[in-house]
C-alpha positions as CSV (number, residue, x, y, z in Angstrom):
1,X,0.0,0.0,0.0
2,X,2.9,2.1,0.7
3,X,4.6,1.6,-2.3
4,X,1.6,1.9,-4.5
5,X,0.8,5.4,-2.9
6,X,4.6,6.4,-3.3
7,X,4.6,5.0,-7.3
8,X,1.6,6.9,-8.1
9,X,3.1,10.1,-6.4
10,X,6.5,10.1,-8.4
11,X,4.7,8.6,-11.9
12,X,3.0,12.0,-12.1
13,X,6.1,14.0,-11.6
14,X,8.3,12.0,-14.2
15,X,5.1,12.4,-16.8
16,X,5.6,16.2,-16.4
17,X,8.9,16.0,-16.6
18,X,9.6,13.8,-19.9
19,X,7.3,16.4,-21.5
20,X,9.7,19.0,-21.1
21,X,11.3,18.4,-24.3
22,X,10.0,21.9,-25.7
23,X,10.5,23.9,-22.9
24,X,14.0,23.7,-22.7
25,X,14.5,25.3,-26.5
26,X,15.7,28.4,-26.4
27,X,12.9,30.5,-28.8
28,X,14.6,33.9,-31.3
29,X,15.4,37.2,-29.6
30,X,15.8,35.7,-25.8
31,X,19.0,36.0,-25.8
32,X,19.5,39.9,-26.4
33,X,17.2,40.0,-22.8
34,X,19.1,37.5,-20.9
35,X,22.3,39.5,-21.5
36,X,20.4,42.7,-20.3
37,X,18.9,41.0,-17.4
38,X,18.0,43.0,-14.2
39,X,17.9,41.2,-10.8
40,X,14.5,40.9,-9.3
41,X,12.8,39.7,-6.0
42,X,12.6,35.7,-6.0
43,X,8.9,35.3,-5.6
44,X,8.5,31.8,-6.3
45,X,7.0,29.9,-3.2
46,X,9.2,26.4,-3.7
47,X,12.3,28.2,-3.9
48,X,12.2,30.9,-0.9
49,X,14.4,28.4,1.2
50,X,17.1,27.6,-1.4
51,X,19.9,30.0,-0.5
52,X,19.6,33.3,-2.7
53,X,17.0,35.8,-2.8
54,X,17.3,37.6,-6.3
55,X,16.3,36.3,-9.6
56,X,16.4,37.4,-13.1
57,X,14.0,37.2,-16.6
58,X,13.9,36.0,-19.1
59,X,15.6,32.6,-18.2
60,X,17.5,31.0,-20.8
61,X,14.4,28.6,-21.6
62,X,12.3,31.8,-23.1
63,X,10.2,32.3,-19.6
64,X,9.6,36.5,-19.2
65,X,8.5,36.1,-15.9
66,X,8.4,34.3,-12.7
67,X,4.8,33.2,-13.1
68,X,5.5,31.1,-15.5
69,X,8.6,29.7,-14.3
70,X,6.7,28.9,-11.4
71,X,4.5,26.7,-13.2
72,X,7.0,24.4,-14.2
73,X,8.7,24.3,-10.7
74,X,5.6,23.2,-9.5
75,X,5.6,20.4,-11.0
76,X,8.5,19.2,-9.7
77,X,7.0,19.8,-5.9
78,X,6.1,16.1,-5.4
79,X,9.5,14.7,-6.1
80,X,10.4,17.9,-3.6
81,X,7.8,16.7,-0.9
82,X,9.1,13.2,-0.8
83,X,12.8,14.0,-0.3
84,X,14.0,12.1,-2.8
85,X,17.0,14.4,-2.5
86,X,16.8,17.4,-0.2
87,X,18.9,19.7,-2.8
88,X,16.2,19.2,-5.6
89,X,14.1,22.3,-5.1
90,X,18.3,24.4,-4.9
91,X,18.5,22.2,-8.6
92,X,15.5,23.3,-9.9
93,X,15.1,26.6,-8.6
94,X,18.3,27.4,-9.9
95,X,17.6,26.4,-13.7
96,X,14.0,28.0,-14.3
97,X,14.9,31.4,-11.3
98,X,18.4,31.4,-11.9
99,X,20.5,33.5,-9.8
100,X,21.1,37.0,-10.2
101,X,24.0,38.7,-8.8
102,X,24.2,42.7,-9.1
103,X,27.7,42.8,-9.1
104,X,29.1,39.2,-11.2
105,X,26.9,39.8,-14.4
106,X,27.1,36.1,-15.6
107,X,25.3,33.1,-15.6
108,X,25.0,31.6,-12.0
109,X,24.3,27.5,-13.0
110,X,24.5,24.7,-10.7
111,X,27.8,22.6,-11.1
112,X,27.6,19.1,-12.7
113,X,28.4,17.1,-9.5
114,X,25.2,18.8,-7.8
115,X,23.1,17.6,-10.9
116,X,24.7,14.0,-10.4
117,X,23.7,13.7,-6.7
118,X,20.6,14.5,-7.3
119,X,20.0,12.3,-10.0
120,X,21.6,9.5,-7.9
121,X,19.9,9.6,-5.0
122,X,16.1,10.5,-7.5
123,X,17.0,8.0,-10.4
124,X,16.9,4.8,-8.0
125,X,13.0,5.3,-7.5
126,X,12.6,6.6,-10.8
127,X,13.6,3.5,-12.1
128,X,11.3,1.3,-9.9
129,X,8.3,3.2,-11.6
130,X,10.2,2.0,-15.2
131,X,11.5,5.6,-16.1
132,X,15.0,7.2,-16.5
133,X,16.7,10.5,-15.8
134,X,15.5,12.8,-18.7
135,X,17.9,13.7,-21.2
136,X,17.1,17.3,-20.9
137,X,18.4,17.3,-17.6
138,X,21.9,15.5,-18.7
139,X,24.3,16.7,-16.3
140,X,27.1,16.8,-18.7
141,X,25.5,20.1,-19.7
142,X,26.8,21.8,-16.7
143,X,30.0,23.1,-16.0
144,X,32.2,21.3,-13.2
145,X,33.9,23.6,-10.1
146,X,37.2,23.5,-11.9
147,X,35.6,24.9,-15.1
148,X,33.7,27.3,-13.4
149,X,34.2,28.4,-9.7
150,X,31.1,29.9,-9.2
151,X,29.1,27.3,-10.4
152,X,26.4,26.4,-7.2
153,X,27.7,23.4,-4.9
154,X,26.9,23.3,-1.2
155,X,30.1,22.7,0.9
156,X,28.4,19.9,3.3
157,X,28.2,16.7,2.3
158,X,25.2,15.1,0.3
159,X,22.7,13.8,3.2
160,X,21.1,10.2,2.3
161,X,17.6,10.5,0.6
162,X,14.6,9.5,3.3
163,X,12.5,6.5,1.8
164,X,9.1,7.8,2.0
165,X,6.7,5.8,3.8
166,X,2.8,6.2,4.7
167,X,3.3,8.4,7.5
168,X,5.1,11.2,5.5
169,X,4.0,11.0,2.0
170,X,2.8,14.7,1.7
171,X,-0.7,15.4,1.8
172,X,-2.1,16.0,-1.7
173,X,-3.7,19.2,-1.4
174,X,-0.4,20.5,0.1
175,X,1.2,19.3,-3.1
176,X,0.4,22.2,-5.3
177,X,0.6,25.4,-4.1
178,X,-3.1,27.0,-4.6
179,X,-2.7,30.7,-6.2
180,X,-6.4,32.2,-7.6
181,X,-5.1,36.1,-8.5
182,X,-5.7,38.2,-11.9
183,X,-2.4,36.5,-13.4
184,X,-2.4,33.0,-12.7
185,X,-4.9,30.3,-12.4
186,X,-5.8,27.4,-9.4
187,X,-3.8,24.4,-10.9
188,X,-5.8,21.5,-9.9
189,X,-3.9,18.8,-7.8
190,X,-4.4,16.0,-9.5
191,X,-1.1,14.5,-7.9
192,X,-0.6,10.4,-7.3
193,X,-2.1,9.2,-10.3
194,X,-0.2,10.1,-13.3
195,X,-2.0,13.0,-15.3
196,X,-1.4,13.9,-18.4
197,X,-3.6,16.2,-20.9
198,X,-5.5,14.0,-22.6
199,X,-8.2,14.8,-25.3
200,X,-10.7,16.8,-25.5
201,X,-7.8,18.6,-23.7
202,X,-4.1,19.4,-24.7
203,X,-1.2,21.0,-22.8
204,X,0.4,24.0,-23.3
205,X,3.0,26.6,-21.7
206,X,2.3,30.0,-22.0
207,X,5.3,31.9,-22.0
208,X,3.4,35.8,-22.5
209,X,1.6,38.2,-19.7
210,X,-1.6,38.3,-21.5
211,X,-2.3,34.7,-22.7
212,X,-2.0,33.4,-19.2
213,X,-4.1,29.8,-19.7
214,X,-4.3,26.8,-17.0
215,X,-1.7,23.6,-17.6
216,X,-4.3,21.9,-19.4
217,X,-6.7,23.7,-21.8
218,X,-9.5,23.1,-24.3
219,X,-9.3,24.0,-27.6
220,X,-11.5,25.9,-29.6
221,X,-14.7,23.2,-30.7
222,X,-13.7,21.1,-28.2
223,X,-15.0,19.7,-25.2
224,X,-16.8,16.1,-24.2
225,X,-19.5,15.9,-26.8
226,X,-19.9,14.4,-30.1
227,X,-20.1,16.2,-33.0
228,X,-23.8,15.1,-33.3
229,X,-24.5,16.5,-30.3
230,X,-22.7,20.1,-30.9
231,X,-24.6,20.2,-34.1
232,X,-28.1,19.7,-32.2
233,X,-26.8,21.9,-29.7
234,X,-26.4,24.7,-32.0
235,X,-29.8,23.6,-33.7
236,X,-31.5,24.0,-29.2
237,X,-29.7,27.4,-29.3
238,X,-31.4,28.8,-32.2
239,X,-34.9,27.6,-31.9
240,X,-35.1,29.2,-27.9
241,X,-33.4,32.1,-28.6
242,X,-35.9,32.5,-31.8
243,X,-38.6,31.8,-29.9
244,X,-38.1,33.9,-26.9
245,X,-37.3,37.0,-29.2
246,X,-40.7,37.2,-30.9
247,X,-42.4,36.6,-27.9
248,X,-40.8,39.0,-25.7
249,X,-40.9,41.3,-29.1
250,X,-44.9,41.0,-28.7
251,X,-45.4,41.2,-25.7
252,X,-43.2,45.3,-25.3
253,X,-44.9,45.9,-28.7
254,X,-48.4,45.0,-26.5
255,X,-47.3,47.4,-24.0
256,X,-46.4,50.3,-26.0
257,X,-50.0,49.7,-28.0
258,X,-51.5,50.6,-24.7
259,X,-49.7,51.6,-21.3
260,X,-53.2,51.6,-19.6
261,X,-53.1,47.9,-19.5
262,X,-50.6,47.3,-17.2
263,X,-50.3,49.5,-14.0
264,X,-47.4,50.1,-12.3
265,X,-48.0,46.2,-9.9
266,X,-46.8,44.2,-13.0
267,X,-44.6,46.5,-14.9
268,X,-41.5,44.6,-13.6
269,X,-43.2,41.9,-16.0
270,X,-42.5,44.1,-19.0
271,X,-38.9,44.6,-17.9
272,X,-38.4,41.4,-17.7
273,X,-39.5,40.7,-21.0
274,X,-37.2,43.7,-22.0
275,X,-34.1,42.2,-20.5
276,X,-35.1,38.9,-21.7
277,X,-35.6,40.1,-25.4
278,X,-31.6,41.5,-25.0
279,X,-30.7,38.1,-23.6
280,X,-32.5,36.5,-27.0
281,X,-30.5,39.3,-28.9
282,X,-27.4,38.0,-27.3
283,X,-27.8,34.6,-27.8
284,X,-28.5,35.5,-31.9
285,X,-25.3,37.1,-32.3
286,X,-23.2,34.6,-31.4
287,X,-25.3,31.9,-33.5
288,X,-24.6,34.6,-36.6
289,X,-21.4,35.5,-35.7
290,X,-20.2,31.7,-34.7
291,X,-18.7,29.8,-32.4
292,X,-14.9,30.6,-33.1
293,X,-15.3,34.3,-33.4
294,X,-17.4,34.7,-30.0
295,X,-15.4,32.4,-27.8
296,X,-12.2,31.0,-28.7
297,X,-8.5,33.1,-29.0
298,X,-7.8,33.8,-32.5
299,X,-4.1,34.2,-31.4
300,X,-3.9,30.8,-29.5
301,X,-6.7,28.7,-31.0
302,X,-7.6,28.1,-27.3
303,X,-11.0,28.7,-25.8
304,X,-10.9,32.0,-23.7
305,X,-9.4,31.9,-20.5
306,X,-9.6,34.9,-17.8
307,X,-9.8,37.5,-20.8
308,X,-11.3,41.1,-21.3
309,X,-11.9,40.8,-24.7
310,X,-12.1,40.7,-27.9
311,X,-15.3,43.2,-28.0
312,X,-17.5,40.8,-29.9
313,X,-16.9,38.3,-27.1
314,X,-17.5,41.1,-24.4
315,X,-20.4,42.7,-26.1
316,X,-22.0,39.0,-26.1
317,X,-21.2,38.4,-21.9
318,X,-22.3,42.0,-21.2
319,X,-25.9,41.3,-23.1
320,X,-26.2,37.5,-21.6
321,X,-24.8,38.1,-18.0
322,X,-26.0,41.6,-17.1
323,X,-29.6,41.5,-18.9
324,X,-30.4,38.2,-17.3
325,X,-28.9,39.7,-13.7
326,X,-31.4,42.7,-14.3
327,X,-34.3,40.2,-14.7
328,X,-33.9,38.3,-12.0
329,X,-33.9,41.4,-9.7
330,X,-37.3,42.8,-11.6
331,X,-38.4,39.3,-10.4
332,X,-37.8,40.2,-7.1
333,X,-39.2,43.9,-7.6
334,X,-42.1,42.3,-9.1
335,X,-42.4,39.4,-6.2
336,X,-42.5,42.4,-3.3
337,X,-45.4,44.4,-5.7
338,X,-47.4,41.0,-5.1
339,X,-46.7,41.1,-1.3
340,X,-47.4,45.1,-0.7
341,X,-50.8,44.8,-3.0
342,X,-52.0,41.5,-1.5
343,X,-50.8,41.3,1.9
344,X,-50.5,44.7,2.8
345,X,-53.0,46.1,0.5
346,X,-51.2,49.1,-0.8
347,X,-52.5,51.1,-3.9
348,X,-50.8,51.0,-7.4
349,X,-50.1,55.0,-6.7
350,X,-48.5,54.4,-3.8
351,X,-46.0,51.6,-4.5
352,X,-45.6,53.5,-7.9
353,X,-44.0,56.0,-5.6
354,X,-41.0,53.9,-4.8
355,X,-40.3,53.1,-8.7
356,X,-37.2,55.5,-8.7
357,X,-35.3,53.0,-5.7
358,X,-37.2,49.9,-7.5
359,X,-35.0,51.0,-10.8
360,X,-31.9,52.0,-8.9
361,X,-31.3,49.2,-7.4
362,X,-32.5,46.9,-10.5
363,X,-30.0,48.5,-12.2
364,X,-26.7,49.1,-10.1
365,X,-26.4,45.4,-8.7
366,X,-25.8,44.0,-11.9
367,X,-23.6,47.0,-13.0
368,X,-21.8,46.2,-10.1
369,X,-21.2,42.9,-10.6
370,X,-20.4,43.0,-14.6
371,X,-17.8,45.8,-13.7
372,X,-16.0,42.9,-11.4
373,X,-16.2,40.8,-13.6
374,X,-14.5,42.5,-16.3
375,X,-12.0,44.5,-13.5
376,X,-10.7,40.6,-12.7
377,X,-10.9,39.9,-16.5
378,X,-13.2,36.9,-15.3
379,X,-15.1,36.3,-19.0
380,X,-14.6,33.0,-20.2
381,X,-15.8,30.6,-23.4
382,X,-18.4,28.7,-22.9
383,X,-17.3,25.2,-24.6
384,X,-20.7,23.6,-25.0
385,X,-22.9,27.1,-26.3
386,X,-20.1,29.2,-27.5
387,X,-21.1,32.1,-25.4
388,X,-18.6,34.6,-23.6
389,X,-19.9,33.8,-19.6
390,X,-18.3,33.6,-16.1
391,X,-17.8,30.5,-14.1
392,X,-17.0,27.8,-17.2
393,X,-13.7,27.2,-15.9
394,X,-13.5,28.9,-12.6
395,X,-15.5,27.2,-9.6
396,X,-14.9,30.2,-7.3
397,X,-16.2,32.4,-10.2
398,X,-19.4,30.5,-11.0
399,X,-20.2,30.4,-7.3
400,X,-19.4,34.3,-6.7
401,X,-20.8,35.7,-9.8
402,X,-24.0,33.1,-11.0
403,X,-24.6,30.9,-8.4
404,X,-24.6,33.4,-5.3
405,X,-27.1,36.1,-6.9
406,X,-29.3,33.6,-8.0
407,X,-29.8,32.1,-4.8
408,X,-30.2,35.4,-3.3
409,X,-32.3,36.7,-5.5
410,X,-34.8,33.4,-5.6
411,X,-34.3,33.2,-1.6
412,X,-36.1,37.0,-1.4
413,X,-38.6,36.3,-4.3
414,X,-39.8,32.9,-2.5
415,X,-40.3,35.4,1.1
416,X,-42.0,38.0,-0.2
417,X,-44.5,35.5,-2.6
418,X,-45.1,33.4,0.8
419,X,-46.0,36.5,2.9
420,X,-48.0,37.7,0.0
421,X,-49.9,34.6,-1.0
422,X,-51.3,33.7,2.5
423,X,-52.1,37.4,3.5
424,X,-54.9,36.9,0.1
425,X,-55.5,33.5,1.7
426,X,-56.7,35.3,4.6
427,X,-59.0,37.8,2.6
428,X,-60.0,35.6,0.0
429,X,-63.4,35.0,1.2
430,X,-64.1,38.6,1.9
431,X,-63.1,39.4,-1.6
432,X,-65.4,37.4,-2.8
433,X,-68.5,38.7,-1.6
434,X,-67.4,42.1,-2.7
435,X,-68.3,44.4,-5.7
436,X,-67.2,43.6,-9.2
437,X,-64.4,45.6,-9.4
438,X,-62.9,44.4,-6.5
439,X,-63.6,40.8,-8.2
440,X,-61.5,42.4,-11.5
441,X,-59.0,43.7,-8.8
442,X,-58.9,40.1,-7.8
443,X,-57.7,39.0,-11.0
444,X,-55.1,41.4,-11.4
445,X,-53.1,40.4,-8.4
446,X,-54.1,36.3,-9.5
447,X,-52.1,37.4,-12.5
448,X,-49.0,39.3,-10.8
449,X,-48.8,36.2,-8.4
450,X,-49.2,33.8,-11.1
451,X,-46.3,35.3,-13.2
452,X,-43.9,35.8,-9.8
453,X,-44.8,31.6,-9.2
454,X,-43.9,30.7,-12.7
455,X,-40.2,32.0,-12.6
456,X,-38.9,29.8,-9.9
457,X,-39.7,27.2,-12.3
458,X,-36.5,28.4,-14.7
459,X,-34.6,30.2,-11.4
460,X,-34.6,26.2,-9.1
461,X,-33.8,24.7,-12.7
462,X,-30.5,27.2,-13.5
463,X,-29.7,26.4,-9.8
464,X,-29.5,22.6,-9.9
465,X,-27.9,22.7,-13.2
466,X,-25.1,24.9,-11.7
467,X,-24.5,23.0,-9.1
468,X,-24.4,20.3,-11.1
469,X,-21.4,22.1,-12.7
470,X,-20.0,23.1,-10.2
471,X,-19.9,19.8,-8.0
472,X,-18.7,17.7,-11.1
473,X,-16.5,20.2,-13.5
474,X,-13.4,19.0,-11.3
475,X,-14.1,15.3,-11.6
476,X,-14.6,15.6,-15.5
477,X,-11.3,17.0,-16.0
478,X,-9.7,14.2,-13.5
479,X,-11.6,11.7,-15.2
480,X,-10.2,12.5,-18.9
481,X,-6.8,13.4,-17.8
482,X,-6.0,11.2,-14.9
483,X,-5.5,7.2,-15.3
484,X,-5.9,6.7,-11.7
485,X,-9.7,7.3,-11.9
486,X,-11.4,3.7,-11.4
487,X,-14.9,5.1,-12.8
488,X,-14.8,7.7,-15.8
489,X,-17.5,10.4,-15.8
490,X,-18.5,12.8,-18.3
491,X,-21.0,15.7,-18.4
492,X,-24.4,14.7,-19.2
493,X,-25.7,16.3,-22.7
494,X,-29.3,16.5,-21.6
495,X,-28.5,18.7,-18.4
496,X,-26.8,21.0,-21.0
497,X,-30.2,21.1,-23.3
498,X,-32.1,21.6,-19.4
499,X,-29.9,24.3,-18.7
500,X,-30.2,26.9,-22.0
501,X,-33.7,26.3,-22.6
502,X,-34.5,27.2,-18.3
503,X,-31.8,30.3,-19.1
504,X,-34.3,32.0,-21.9
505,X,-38.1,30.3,-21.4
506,X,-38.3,33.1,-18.9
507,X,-38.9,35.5,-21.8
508,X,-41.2,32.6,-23.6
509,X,-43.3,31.8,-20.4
510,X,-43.9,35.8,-19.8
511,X,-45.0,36.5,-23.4
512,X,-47.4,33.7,-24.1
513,X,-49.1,34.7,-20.2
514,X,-48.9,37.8,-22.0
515,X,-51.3,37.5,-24.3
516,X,-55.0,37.5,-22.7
517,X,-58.2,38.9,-23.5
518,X,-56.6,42.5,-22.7
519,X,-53.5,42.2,-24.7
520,X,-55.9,40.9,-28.3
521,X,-58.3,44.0,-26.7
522,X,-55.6,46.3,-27.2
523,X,-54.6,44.8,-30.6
524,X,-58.2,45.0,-32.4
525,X,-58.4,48.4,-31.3
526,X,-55.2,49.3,-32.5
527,X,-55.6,48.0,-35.8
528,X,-59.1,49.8,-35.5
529,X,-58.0,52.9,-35.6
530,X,-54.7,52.1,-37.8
531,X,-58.0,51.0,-40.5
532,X,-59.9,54.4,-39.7
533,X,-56.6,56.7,-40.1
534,X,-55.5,54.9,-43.6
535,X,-59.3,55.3,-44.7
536,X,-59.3,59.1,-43.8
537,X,-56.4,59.6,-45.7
538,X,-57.9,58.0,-48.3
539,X,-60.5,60.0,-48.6
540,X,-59.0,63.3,-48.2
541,X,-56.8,62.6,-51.2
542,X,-59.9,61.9,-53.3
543,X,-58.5,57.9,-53.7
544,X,-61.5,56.1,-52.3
545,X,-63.5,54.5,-54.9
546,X,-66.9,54.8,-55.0
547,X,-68.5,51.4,-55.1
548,X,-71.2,51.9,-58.5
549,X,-67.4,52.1,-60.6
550,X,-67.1,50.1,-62.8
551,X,-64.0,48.2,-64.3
552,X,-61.7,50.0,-61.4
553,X,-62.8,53.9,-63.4
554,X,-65.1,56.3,-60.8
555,X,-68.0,58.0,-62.8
């Protein structure tokens, strides 16, 4: 058991290591920087205890800054954490954050009998898990103390390398250091099992301060779905966002036909359907402009990671995210117009007073939160829909930025609807016996209640399909790049199809409840008096034709 747990632990460090083969080419116009080098602060968290304290980029292996380099001394923190030799972090540190001396401008390298103890005292349980010392870290390559003096050697003698046993193999989620800031991204420990990017994703090492991507990415197209099913997808996307822009269309054309028809109560109802028919709008461009030009990196051919931009991507996150945030907090307006005019039995004047903080707060919320986003450059690509959204990468993100408001915002709705609906429990009967305009009164607030009850339908759905997400997203990207999983899992399709069609049937359900006796009221008479106008004019410019002409000539 020991052994097994100590085998899986080194075969995912030697994986990372044999795949090194590019990284250790030096790329065109690197070496003009080295020789200009300026010492900096070592910042690297494996290598504040190796002796020095200044560092310098570019290395020699084309890495401009120490984030970078710090990705690929991380990987090299098992083999560390095991003590397989206690001078590996000094060896690797000093290859990848060389040392940098203000006075002795030169090259700083570790001398050739530090790389052989090393590999000595590592290679033995390298070669019990059937691998060798890479080439790329030959030790012929470096200099000895009689070639050059300065090379790095400690003076005390080589200590014997601990076997690692149960009791102080290092705890996994100690392995990796966890960093989550604006220039680097949570590498998931997926230590002891030998990973390795496998499809649907590929690795890659990002050597540039503004195409900072995770160890193992998606490319653009890509993800766990057939091609079948991306087709079909793109086929769900289409239809729904169709559907909800006509409706939605209707239904602020309905409004504008006649204001009278909807008092101030269940005017969040048209805003929703405004938001929503920006949402639709949102969802169209991306299906016109495509899948590669809204969410993958022309530059990179990667799906969007942690990025700002292009505007066509941001233009479609700012319509999806921020429109949809809007709604949901017009649901909430709209939930606490059922609870004042039901339970408390306030006039439509009087909560139309409190429309200015209704809108303020509608609307600044979601400004907030959008202007986060794109302050921590949070926008990602969504690899099932295409769309530029938050959270498809990043579980912090999702739960921060989608999941967080959502349940807030259905948390306050589902209060204010209770409160409301058993206050006109309680006066029900004495409605009832009442005139018949307090009956048509009645209706009204049936309808505002109805439409506040029918969006926790698509708010619970969105919920569970995020958590779904968000529980899972980490075990997907074990399962496919990890051999150490004993049961493969992969996203479920159908959840996907679930989750699009709940995000815009909000704008669907709204306009067909919509469209009642009032709304065709206010239809025939508009197209009543369109008729009357177009006959006037008719007649005033002497076109009307009498009906005794005959063969289309007036006598």
């Amino acid at each position: 058991m020991r052994r097994n747990l100590y085998s899986h632990i080194v075969k995912c460090v030697l994986i990372h290591l044999l795949s090194l083969n590019l990284i250790f080419c030096e790329p065109r116009g690197i070496r003009g920087r080295y020789e200009t080098r300026k010492c900096e602060k070592l910042s690297i968290t494996m290598c504040e205890k190796v002796g020095y304290n200044l560092t310098f980029m570019p290395n020699k292996y084309g890495h401009v800054n120490q984030i970078d380099a710090g990705q690929i001394i991380r990987q090299f923190a098992p083999l560390v954490a095991i003590n397989c030799s206690p001078l590996l972090a000094h060896f690797v540190c000093s290859l990848y954050a060389p040392m940098c001396d203000p006075v002795y401008n030169k090259d700083i390298v570790p001398c050739q009998s530090l790389c052989e103890n090393i590999r000595n005292s590592c290679e033995k349980f390298m070669k019990q898990n059937g691998y060798i010392w890479p080439d790329n870290l030959i030790c012929s390559q470096f200099p000895t103390r009689e070639q050059d003096p300065i090379c790095m050697k400690p003076d005390s003698d080589f200590p014997e390398p601990s076997i690692p046993t149960h009791s102080n193999l290092p705890d996994k989620n100690k392995i990796t250091p966890i960093i989550q800031t604006k220039d680097t991204f949570k590498i998931r420990d997926f230590s002891g099992c030998g990973c390795l990017c496998k499809y649907p994703f590929v690795g890659v090492n990002s050597s540039s301060n503004t195409d900072l991507v995770p160890p193992c990415v998606l490319p653009c197209g890509q993800y766990f779905f057939s091609n079948t099913q991306n087709i079909f997808m793109k086929f769900w996307l289409s239809l729904w966002s169709i559907l909800s822009l006509i409706t939605t269309a209707v239904t602020l054309l309905t409004f504008f036909i006649d204001r009278t028809k909807f008092k101030f109560v269940e005017q969040p109802i048209i805003l929703i359907s405004f938001c929503y028919f920006i949402v639709s709008f949102g969802y169209i461009i991306r299906l016109i402009y495509g899948f590669k030009a809204i969410a993958c990196n022309d530059h990179t051919g990667f799906l969007h990671y942690a990025a700002t931009g292009p505007a066509s991507c941001t233009a479609v996150f700012i319509l999806t995210y921020f429109f949809t945030n809007v709604s949901w907090i017009w649901w909430v307006v709209l939930s606490i117009n059922w609870f004042l005019s039901s339970g408390l039995k306030w006039t439509n004047g009087t909560i139309s007073s409190y429309s200015q903080y209704f809108h303020f707060v509608a609307w600044l919320i979601p400004t907030i939160q959008t202007m986060a986003i794109l302050a921590m450059s949070a926008i990602d690509g969504d690899p099932v829909s295409g769309l530029c959204t938050v959270g498809n990468h990043d579980s912090n993100t999702l739960t921060i930025f989608v999941i967080g408001p959502l349940l807030i915002y259905t948390m306050l709705s589902l209060s204010f609807f209770i409160a409301g609906a058993v206050a006109k429990l309680r006066i029900e009967q004495t409605i009832r016996n009442e005139a018949k305009n307090n009956l048509k009164t009645a209706r009204f607030l049936s309808r505002v209640g109805m439409f506040t009850f029918i969006l926790f339908v698509p708010a619970v759905s969105l919920l569970g399909c995020y958590f779904y997400e968000h529980s899972y997203k980490e075990i997907w990207e074990k399962s496919a790049n990890c051999d150490c999983m004993p049961i493969k899992k992969q996203p479920i399709f159908y959840i996907f199809l679930f989750k699009y069609l709940m995000s815009l049937v909000t704008g669907i359900a709204i306009g067909l409840g919509t469209l009642n006796s009032d709304a065709l009221s206010a239809w025939r008479s508009f197209f009543k008096r369109h008729c009357k106008i177009t006959k006037s004019l008719a007649q005033k410019n002497g076109q009307l034709i009498p009906s005794n002409s005959k063969n289309g000539v007036a006598i």
